[in-house]
C-alpha positions in Angstrom: 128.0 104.3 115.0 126.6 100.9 114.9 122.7 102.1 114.8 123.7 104.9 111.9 124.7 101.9 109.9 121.9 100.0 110.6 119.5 102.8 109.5 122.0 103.3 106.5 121.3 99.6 105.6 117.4 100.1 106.0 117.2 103.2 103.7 119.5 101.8 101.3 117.2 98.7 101.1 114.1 100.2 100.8 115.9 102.7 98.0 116.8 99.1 96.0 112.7 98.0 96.8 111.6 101.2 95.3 114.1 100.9 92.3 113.5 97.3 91.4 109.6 97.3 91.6 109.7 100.1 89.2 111.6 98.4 86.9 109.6 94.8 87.6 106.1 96.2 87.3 106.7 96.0 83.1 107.2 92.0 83.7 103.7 91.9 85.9 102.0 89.6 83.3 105.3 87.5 83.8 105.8 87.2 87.7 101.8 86.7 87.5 102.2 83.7 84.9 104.9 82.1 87.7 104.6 83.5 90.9 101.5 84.3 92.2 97.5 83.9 91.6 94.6 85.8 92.9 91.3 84.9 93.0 88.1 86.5 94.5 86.1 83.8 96.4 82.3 84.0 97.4 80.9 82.2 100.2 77.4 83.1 101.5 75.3 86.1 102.9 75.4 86.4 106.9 71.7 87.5 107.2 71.7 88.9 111.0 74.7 91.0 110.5 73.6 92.0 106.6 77.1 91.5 104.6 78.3 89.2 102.4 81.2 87.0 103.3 84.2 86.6 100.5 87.8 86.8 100.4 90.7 87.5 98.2 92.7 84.6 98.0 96.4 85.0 97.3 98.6 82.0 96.3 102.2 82.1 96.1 105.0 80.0 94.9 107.9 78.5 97.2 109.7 81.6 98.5 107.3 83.9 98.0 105.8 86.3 100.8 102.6 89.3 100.6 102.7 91.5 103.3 100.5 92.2 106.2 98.9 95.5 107.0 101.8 96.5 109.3 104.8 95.0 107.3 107.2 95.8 109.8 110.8 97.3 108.7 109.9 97.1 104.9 107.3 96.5 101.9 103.6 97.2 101.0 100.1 96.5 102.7 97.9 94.8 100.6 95.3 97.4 99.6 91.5 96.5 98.4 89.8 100.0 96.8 86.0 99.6 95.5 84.7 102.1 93.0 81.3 102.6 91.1 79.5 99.9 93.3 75.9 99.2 93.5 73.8 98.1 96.7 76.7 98.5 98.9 77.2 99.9 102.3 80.8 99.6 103.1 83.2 96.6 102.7 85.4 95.7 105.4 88.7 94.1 104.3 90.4 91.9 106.8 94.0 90.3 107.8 94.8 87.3 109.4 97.1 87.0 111.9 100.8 87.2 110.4 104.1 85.4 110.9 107.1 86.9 111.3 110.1 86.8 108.4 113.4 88.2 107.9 113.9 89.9 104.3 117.5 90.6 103.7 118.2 91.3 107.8 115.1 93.2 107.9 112.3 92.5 110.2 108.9 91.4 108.2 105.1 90.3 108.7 103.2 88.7 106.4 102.2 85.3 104.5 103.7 82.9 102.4 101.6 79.8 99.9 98.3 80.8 100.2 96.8 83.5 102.3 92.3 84.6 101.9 92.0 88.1 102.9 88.5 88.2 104.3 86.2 90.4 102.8 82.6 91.4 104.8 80.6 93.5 102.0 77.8 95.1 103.4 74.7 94.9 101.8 72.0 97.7 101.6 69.1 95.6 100.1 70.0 91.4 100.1 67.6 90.9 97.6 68.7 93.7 95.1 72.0 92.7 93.2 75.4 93.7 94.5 78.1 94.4 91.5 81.0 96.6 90.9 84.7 96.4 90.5 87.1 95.8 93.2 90.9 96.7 92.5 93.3 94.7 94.8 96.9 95.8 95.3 99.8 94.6 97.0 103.5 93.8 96.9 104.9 90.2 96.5 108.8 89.7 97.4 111.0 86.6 97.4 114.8 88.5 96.2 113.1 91.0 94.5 109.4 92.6 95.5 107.2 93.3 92.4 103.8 94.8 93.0 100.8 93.4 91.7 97.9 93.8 91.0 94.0 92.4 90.2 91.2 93.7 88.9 87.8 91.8 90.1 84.5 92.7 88.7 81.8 91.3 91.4 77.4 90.8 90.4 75.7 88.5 92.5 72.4 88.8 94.2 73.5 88.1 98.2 70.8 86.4 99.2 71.2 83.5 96.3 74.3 82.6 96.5 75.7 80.1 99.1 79.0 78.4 98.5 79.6 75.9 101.7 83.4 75.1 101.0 84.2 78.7 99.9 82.7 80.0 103.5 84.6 77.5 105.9 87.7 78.2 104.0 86.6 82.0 104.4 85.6 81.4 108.1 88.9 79.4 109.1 91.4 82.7 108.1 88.6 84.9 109.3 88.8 83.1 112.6 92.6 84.1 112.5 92.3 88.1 112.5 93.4 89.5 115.7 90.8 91.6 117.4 
């Protein structure tokens, strides 16, 4: 009996998580204003490997988590979708390591302040420019989740651009993903 009312609690939960982020995806612009900020970072073209290194980075107010790939129990992946790119082969987008949370009894994984998402964007011709749009989205949640989301539009020529801090911030969550 006990298990049936756990599983009871879960669906009911995730049925309130559907239901709320429908209703707070009108206030987007609002939750974006206070709780979160998103920015697409550049860092600097890994030559022997031929990609780009960049990252998504995600910061959040106090109280405020994204999830992980797996989330556990409940919530959203981040997602990272590229369409009508130039000079690109694939793009590989990557997650550090996690910590565990608790969401109302439920069993979590994911970030909280400021997470970079990795990004490895491989290059067919360094010398040729790279542009496109990248469309990130993912699901923030401190009582209520809210999805969000972030249009990027990327043009840089790899092979010109080198941004030191950008790429050992980029290199220290990179360092983090699990293998």
């Amino acid at each position: 009996m006990c298990n049936y009312l756990i599983k009871l609690k879960k669906i009911y939960l995730c049925l309130g998580f559907l239901l709320i982020s429908q209703f707070s995806f009108i206030n987007c612009s609002e939750a974006n204003d206070k709780n979160y900020k998103i920015e697409f970072i550049k860092g600097k073209f890994i030559k022997d490997d031929n990609y780009f290194l960049s990252g998504i980075k995600v910061t959040l107010r106090p109280d405020w988590k994204i999830y992980w790939k797996n989330p556990g129990d409940a919530g959203l992946p981040p997602q990272l979708s590229w369409k009508n790119t130039n000079n690109i082969n694939k793009i590989e987008f990557l997650f550090p390591k996690p910590r565990a949370f608790k969401f109302f009894g439920i069993n979590t994984f994911g970030y909280e302040n400021e997470v970079i998402f990795p990004i490895k964007i491989h290059i067919q011709d360094s010398k040729k420019m790279v542009s496109g749009k990248l469309d990130f989205n993912a699901q923030i949640c401190n009582k209520i989740c809210i999805p969000i989301e972030q249009k990027i539009l990327i043009s840089f020529t790899p092979n010109r651009y080198l941004n030191e801090f950008n790429s050992n911030k980029i290199i220290n969550y990179l360092d983090r993903v699990p293998i």
